[in-house]
C-alpha positions as YAML, in Angstrom:
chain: A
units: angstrom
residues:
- id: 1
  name: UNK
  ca: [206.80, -28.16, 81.78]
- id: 2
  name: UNK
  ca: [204.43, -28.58, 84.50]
- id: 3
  name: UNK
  ca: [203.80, -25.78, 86.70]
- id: 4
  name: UNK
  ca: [203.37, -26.13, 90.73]
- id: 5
  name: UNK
  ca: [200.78, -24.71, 92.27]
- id: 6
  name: UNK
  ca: [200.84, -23.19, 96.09]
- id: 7
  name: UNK
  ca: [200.69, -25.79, 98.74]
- id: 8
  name: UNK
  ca: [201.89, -26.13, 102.50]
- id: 9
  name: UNK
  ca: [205.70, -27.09, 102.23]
- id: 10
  name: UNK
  ca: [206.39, -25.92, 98.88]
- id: 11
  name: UNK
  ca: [208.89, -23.13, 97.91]
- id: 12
  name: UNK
  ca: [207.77, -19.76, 96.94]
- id: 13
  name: UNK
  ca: [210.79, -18.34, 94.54]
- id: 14
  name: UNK
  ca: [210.96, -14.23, 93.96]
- id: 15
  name: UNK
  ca: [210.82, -14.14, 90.15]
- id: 16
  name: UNK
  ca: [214.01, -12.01, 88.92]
- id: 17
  name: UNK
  ca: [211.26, -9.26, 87.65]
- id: 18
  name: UNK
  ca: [210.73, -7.86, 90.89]
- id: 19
  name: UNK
  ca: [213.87, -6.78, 91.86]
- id: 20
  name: UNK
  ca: [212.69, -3.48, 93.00]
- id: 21
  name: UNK
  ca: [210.47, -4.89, 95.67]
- id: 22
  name: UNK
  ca: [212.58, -4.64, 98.50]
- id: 23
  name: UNK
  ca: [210.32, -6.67, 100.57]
- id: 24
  name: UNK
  ca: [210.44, -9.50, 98.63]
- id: 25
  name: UNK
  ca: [213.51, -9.30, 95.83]
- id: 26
  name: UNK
  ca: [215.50, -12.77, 95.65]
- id: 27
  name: UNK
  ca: [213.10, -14.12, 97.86]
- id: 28
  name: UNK
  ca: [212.22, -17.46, 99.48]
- id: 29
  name: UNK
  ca: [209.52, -18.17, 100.83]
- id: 30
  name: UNK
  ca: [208.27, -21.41, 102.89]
- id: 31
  name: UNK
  ca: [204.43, -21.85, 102.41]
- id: 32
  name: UNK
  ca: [203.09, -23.00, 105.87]
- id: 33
  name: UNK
  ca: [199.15, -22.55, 104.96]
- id: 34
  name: UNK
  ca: [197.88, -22.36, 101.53]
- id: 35
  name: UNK
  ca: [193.51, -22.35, 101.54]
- id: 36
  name: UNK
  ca: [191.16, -20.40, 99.53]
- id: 37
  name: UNK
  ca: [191.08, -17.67, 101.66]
- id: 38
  name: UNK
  ca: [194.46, -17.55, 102.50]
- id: 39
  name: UNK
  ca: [198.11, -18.12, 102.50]
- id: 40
  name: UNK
  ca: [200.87, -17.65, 104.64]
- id: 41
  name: UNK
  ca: [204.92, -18.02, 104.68]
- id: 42
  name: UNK
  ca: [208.01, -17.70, 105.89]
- id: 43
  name: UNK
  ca: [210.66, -15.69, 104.57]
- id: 44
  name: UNK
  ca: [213.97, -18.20, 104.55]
- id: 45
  name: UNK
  ca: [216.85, -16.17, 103.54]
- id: 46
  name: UNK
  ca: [216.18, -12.93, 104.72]
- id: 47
  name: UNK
  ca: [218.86, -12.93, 108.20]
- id: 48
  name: UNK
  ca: [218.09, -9.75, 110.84]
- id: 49
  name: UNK
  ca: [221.29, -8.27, 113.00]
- id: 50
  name: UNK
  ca: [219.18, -10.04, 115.79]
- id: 51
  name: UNK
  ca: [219.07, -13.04, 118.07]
- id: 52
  name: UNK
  ca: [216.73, -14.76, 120.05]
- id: 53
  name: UNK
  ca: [218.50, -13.42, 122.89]
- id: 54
  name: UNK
  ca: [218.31, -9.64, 121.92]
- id: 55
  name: UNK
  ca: [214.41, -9.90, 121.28]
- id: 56
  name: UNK
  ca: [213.88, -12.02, 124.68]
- id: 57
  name: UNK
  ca: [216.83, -11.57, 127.22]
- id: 58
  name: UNK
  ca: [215.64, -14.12, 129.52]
- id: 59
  name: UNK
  ca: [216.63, -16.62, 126.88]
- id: 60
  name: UNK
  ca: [220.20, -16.95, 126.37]
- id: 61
  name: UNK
  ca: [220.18, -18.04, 122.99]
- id: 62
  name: UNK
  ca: [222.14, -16.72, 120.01]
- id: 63
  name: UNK
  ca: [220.30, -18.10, 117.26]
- id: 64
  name: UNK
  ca: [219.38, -15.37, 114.37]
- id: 65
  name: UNK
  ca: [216.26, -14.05, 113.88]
- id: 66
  name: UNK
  ca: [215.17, -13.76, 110.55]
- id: 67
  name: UNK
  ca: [212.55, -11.13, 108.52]
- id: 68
  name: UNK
  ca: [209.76, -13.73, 107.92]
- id: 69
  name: UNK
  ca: [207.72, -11.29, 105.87]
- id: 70
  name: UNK
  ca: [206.05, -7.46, 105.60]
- id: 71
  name: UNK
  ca: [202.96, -8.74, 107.94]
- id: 72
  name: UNK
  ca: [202.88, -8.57, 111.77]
- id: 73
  name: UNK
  ca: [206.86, -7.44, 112.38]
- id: 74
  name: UNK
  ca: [205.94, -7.30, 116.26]
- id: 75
  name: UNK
  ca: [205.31, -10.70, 116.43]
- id: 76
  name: UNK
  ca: [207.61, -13.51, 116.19]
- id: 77
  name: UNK
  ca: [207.45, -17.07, 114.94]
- id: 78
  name: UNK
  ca: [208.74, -20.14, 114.60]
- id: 79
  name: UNK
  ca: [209.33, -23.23, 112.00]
- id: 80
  name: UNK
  ca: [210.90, -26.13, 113.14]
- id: 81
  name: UNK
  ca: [211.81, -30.43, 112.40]
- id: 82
  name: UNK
  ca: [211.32, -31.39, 115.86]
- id: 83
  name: UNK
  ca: [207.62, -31.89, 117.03]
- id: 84
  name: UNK
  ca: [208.19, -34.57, 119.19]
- id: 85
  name: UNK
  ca: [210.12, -31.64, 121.58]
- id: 86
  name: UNK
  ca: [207.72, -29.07, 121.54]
- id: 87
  name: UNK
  ca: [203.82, -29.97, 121.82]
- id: 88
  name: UNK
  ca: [201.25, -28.47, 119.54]
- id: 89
  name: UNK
  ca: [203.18, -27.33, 116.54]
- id: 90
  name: UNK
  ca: [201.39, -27.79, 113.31]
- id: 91
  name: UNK
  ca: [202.27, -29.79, 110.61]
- id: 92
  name: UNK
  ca: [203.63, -28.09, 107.22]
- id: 93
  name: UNK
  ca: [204.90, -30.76, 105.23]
- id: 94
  name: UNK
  ca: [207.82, -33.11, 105.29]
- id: 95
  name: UNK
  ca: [209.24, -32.89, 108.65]
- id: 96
  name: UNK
  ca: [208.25, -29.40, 108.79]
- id: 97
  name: UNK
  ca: [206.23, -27.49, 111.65]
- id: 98
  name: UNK
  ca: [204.92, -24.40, 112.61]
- id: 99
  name: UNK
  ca: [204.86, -22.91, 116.18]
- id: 100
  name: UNK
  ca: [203.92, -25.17, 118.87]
- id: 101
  name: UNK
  ca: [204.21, -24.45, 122.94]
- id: 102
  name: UNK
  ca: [206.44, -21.68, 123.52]
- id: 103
  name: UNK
  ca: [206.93, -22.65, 126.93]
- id: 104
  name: UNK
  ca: [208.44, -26.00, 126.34]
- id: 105
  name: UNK
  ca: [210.15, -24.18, 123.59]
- id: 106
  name: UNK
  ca: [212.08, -21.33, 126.46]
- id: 107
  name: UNK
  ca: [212.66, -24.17, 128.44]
- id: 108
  name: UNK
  ca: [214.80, -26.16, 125.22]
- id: 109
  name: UNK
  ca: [216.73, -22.74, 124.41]
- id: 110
  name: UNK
  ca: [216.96, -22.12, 128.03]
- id: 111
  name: UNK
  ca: [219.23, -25.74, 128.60]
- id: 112
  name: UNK
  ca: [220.22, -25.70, 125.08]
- id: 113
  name: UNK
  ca: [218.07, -29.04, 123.95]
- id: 114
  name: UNK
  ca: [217.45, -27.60, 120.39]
- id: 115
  name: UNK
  ca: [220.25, -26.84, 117.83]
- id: 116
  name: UNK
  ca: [219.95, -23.71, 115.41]
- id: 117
  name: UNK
  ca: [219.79, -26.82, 112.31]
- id: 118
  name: UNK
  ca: [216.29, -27.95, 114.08]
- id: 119
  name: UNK
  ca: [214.38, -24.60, 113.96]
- id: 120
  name: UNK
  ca: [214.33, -20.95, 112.62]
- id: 121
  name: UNK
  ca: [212.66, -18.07, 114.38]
- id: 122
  name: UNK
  ca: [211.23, -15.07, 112.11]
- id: 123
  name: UNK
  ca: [209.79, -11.58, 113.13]
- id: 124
  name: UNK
  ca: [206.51, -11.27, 110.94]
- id: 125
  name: UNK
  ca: [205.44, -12.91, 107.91]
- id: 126
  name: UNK
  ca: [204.14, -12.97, 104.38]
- id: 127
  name: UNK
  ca: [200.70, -13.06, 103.99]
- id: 128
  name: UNK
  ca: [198.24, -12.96, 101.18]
- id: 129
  name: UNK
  ca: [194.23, -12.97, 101.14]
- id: 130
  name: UNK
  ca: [192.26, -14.79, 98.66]
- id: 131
  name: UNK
  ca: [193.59, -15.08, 94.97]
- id: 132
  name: UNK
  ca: [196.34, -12.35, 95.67]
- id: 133
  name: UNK
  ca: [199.01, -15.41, 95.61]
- id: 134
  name: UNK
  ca: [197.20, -16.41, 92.57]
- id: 135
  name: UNK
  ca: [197.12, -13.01, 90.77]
- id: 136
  name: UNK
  ca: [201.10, -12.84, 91.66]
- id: 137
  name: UNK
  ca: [201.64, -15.97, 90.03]
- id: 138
  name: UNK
  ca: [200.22, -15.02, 86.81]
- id: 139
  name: UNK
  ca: [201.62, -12.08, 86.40]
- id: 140
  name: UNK
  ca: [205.04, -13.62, 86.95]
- id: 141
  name: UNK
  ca: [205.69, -11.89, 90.27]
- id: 142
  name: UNK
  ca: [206.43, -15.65, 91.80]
- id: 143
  name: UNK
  ca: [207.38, -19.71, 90.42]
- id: 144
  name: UNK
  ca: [206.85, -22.40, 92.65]
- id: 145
  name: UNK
  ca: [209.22, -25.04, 93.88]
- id: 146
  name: UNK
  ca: [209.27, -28.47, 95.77]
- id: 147
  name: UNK
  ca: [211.64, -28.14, 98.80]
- id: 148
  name: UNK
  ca: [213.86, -30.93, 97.69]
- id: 149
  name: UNK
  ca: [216.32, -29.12, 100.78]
- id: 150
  name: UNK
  ca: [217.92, -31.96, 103.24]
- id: 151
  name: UNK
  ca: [217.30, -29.62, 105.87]
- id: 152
  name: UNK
  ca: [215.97, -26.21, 105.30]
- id: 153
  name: UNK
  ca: [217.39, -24.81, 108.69]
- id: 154
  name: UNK
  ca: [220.75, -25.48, 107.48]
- id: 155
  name: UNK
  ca: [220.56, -24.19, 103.99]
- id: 156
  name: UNK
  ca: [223.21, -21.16, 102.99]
- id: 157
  name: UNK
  ca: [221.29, -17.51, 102.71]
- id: 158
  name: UNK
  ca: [223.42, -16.59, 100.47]
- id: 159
  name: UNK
  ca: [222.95, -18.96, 97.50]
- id: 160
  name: UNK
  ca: [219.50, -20.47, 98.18]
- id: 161
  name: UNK
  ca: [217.31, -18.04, 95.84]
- id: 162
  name: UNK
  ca: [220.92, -18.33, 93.32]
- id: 163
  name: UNK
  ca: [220.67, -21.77, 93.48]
- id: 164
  name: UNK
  ca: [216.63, -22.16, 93.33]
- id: 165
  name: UNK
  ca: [216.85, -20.28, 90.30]
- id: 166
  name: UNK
  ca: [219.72, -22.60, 88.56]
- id: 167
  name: UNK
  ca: [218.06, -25.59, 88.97]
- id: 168
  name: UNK
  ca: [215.25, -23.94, 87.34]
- id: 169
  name: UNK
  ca: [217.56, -23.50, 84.10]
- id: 170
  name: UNK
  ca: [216.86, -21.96, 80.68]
- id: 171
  name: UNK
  ca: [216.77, -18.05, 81.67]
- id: 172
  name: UNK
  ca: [216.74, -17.98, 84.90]
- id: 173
  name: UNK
  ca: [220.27, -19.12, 85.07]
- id: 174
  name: UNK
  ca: [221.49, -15.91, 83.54]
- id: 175
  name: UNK
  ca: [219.36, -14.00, 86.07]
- id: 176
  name: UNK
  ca: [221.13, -16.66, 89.14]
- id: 177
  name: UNK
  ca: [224.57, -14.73, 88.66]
- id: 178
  name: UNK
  ca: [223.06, -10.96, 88.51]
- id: 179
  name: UNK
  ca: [224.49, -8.93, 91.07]
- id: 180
  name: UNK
  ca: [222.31, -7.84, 93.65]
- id: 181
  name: UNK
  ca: [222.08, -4.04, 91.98]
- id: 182
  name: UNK
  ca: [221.29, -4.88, 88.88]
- id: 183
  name: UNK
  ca: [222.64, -0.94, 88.21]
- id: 184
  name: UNK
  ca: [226.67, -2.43, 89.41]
- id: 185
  name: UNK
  ca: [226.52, -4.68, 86.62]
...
């Protein structure tokens, strides 16, 4: 079986064996940047009780705000599929950017130009310096995984890590049906 290794666009899967990291149990995680010194991501389906609107009222948006990681909570970001509307996002991979003009962004949410299936804001994000991703990875912390999603702004919270982890196969799809406490079962 070949393994993956860490690359912008790829799929960072919470192994089953960390279940009592509460920052990053049934995890996954969008790599935007991946160098040797670094490597940053996106928590995907990790939903906060916030919206857009609640963090900044002068945009009356309702889209949810999602935990993009243990790093930089104050700050939020955003990944999105539509560069041609917002100047100077970044290319991730496959149709995927990061951040870009927030201005021309305020001004989309503001006349409702964007659709929640087009982007995905997060407060913070995961971060790791050099050969910390690495070390992770051999100790089993993390697997990686193509995104082979359609669309990853429209994918279901609930089931992505389940599902990640069935495609997978062989053990993992014992672990895929494990309740969330591991002590209900």
């Amino acid at each position: 079986m070949t393994t993956l290794k860490p690359t912008k666009g790829r799929l960072l899967i919470a192994e089953p064996s960390i279940l009592n990291d509460n920052s990053f149990k049934r995890s996954i995680v969008l790599l935007t940047e991946h160098t040797d010194k670094n490597t940053v991501g996106f928590i995907l389906n990790r939903p906060l009780p916030y919206t857009v609107n609640d963090l900044i009222p002068e945009i009356d948006c309702n889209f949810t705000v999602f935990q993009g990681g243990p790093v930089e909570q104050d700050n939020l970001y955003f990944v999105h599929n539509v560069p041609d509307l917002i100047p100077n996002s970044i290319e991730v991979a496959n149709g995927i950017y990061w951040g870009g003009n927030f201005e021309s962004l305020k001004a989309l949410l503001i006349n409702k130009l964007i659709k929640s299936n087009e982007i995905r804001f997060f407060l913070g994000y995961s971060g790791w310096g050099s050969n910390q991703l690495n070390s992770e990875l051999t100790t089993n912390s993390w697997f990686i995984s193509e995104n082979d999603f359609p669309n990853i702004f429209a994918t279901d919270n609930e089931t992505i890590w389940k599902n990640k982890l069935l495609q997978k196969g062989g053990k993992y799809k014992l672990w895929a049906n494990a309740p969330s406490d591991i002590n209900l079962n």
